[in-house]
C-alpha positions as CSV (number, residue, x, y, z in Angstrom):
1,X,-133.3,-0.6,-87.1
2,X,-133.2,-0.4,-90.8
3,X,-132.6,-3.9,-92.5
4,X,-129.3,-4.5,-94.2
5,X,-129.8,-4.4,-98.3
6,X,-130.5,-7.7,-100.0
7,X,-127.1,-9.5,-100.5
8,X,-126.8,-12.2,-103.0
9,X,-124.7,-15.1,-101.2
10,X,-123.2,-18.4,-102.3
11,X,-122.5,-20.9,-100.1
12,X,-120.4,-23.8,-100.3
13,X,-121.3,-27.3,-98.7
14,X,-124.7,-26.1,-98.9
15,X,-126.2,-29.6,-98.6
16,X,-124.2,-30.1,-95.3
17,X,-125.3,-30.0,-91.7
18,X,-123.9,-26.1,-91.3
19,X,-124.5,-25.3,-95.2
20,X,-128.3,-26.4,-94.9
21,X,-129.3,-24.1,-92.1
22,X,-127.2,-21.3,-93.4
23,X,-129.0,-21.5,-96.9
24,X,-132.7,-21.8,-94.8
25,X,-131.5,-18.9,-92.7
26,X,-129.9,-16.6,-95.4
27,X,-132.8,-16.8,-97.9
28,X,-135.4,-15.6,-95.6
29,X,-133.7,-12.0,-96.3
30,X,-130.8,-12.2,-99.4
31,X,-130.5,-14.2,-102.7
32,X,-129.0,-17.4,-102.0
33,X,-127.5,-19.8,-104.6
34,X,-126.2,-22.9,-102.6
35,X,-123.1,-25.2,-103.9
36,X,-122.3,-28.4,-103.1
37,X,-121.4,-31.9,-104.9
38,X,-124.5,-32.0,-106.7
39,X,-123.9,-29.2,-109.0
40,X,-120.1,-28.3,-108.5
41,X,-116.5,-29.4,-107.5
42,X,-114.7,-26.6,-106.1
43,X,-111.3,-28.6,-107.1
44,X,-111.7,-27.4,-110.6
45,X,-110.4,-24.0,-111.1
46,X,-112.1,-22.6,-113.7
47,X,-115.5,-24.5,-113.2
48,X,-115.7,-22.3,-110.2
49,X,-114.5,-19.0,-111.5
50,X,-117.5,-19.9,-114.2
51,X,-119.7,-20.4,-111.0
52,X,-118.4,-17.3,-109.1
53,X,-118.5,-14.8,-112.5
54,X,-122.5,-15.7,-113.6
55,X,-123.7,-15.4,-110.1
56,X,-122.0,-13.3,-109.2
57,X,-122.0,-12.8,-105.1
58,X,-121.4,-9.9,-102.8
59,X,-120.1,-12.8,-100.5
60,X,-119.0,-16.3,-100.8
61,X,-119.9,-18.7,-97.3
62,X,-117.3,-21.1,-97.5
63,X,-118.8,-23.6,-95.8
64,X,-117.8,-26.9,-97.4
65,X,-115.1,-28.8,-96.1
66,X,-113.2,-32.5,-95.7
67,X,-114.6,-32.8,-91.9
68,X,-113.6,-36.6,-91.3
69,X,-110.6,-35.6,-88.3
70,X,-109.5,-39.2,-87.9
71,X,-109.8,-40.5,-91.8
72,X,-107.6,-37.2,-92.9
73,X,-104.6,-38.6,-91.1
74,X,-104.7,-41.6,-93.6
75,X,-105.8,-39.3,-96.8
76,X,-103.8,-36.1,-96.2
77,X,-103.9,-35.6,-100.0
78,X,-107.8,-36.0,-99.9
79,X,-108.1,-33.8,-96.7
80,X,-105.4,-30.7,-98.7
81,X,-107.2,-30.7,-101.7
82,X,-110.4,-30.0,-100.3
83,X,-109.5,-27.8,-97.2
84,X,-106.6,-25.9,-98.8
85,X,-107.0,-26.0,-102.7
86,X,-110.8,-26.0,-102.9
87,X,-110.3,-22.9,-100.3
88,X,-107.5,-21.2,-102.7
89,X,-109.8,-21.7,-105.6
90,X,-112.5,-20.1,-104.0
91,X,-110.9,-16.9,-102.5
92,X,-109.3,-16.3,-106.1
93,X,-112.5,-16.1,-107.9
94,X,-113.8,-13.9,-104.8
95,X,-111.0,-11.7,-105.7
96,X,-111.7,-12.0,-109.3
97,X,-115.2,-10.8,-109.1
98,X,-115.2,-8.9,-106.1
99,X,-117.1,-11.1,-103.5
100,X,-116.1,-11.1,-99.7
101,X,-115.0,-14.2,-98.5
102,X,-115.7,-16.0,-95.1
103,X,-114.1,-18.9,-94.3
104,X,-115.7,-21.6,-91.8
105,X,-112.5,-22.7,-89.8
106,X,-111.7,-25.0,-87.0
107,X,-110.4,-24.9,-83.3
108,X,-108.2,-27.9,-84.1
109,X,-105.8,-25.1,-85.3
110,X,-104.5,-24.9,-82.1
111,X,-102.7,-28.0,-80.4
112,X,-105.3,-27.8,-77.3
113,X,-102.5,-27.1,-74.6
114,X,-103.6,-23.8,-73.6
115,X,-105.8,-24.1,-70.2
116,X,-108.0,-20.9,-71.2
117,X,-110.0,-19.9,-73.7
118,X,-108.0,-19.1,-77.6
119,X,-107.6,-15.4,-78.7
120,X,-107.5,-14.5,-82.6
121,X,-104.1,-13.3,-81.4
122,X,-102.8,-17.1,-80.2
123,X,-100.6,-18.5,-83.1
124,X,-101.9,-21.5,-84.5
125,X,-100.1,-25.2,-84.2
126,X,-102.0,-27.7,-85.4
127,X,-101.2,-31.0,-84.4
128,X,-102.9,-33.5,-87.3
129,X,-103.8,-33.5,-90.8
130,X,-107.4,-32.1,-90.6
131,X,-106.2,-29.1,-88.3
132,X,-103.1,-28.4,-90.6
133,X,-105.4,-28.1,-93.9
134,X,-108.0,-25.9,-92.4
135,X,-105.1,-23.5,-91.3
136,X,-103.4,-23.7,-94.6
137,X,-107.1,-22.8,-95.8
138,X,-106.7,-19.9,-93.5
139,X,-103.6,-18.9,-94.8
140,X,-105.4,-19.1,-98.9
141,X,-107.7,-16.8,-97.8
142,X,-105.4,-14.3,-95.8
143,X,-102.2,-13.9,-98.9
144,X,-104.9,-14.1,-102.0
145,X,-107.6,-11.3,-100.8
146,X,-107.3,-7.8,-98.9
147,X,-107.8,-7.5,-95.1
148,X,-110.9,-6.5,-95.4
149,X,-112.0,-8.4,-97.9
150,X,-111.7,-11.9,-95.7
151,X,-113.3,-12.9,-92.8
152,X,-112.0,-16.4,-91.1
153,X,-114.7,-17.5,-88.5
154,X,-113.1,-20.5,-86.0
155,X,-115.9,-22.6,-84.2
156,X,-115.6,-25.8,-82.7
157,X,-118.0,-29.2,-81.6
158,X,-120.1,-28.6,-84.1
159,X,-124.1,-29.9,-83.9
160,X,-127.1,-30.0,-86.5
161,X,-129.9,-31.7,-87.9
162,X,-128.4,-33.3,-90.4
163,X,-125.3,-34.8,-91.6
164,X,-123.3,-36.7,-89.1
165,X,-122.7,-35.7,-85.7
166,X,-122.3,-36.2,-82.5
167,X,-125.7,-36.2,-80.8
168,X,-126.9,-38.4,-83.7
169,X,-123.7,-40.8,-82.9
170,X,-124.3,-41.0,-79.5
171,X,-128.6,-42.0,-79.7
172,X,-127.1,-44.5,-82.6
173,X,-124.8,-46.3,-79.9
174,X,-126.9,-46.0,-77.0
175,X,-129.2,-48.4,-79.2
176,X,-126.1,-50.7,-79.6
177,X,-124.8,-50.8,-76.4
178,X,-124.6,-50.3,-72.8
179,X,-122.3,-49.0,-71.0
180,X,-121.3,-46.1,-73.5
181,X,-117.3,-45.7,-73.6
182,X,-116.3,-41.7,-74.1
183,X,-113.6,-39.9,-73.4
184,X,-113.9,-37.2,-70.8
185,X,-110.2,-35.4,-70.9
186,X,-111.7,-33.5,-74.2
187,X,-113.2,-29.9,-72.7
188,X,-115.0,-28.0,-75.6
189,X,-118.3,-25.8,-76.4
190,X,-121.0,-27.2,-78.4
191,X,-122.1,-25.1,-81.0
192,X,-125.3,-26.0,-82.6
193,X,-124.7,-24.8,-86.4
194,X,-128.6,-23.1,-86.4
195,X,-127.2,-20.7,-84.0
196,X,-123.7,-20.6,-86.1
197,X,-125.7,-19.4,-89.0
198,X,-127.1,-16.5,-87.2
199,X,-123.5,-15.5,-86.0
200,X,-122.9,-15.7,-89.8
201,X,-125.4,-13.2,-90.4
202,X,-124.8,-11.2,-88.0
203,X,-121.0,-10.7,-88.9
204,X,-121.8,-10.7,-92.6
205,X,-124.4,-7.5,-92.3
206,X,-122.4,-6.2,-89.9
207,X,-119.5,-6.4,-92.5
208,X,-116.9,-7.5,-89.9
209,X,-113.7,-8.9,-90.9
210,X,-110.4,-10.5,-90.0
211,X,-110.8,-13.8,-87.7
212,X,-113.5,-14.4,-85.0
213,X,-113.8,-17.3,-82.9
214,X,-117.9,-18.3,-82.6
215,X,-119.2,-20.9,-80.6
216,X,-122.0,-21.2,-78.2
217,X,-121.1,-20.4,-74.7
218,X,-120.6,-22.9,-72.2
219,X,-118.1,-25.9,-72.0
220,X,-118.0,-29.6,-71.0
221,X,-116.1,-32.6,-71.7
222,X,-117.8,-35.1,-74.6
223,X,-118.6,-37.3,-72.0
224,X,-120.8,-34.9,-70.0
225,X,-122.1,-34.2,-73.9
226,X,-122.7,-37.3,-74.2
227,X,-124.6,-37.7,-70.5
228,X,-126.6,-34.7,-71.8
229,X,-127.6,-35.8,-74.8
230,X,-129.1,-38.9,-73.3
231,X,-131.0,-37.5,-70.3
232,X,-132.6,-35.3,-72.8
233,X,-133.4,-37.9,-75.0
234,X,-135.1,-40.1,-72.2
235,X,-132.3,-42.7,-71.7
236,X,-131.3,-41.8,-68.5
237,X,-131.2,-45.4,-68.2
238,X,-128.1,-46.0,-70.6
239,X,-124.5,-46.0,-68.5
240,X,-121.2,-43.9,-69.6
241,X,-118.1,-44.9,-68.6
């Protein structure tokens, strides 16, 4: 099959856990130029429309985000800024300069009451902070550019190599202590963000559009996760309760 041409792609949060392996992955084959707090803030308008015009992308990976679920319900400012403005900002100069747009979003736009898996058709209720500004992010994307023009891509459990995370959490505290406490009334489907950055590709040469929900398959509670993660790291020994 004939390669896709080379794209040139910038991508947000590009030093973070999902922004590092899409970078690694993306420059094997396109022209990559990553963005993240070392050389830009994406809350200032016209630094990124200055960004956005000299590089000028085919597609913008909008990968950066304020992650922190349980710290945004104390900073809802901090957590709207980032995951709604920073978004708007972004998908304007897209517009502006003729990029496509994908959009990293977040299962915790639905209030997790539904006993079967979510269709791009469910409506979105958020129940806290974090989920509320990554729909509102959503809803940037969707008014400022054309349908096909944006693609939103909903994951979930997110796991990498760097950055914080759950596996590394878990082999911290199973240092710490013993038994481990974790909740098990949680069901979800770890997605390990190497195999997120392929489904990136993927959907970027493939130039789909509209919203797609990606995770890996599967599904377990964070305390079978957690169980998981420390039979495979040898510490079979450790309790969960």
């Amino acid at each position: 099959s004939m390669r896709s041409a080379i794209m040139k792609i910038l991508v947000t949060g590009s030093r973070g856990m999902l922004g590092t392996d899409v970078v690694t992955l993306f420059q094997q084959t396109h022209d990559v130029f990553g963005l993240d707090l070392h050389n830009g803030n994406i809350l200032d308008a016209a630094q990124v429309d200055a960004i956005v015009a000299e590089f000028r992308p085919d597609a913008i990976i909008h990968a950066a985000a304020y992650t922190n679920v349980d710290k945004a319900e104390s900073d809802e400012a901090g957590a709207i800024a980032l995951n709604e403005t920073g978004t708007k900002h972004l998908a304007l100069a897209a517009k502006a300069h003729g990029a496509k747009f994908v959009y990293v979003s977040t299962d915790y736009v639905f209030d997790g009451t539904k006993r079967t898996p979510y269709l791009v058709s469910d409506e979105p209720h958020p129940l806290g902070v974090y989920g509320r500004s990554k729909w509102l992010g959503e809803r940037q994307a969707q008014t400022i550019l054309d349908p096909s023009r944006w693609l939103i891509i909903r994951t979930a459990w997110l796991y990498g190599l760097r950055g914080k995370n759950f596996v590394e959490t878990i082999l911290q505290l199973a240092q710490q202590q013993n038994p481990l406490r974790v909740v098990n009334d949680q069901t979800g489907a770890p997605t390990y963000t190497q195999d997120l950055a392929r489904g990136l590709l993927a959907l970027l040469e493939h130039h789909a559009s509209g919203i797609v929900h990606f995770t890996n398959s599967g599904q377990c509670t964070w305390h079978e996760f957690a169980r998981t993660i420390l039979d495979a790291a040898g510490l079979a020994q450790v309790e969960i309760e």
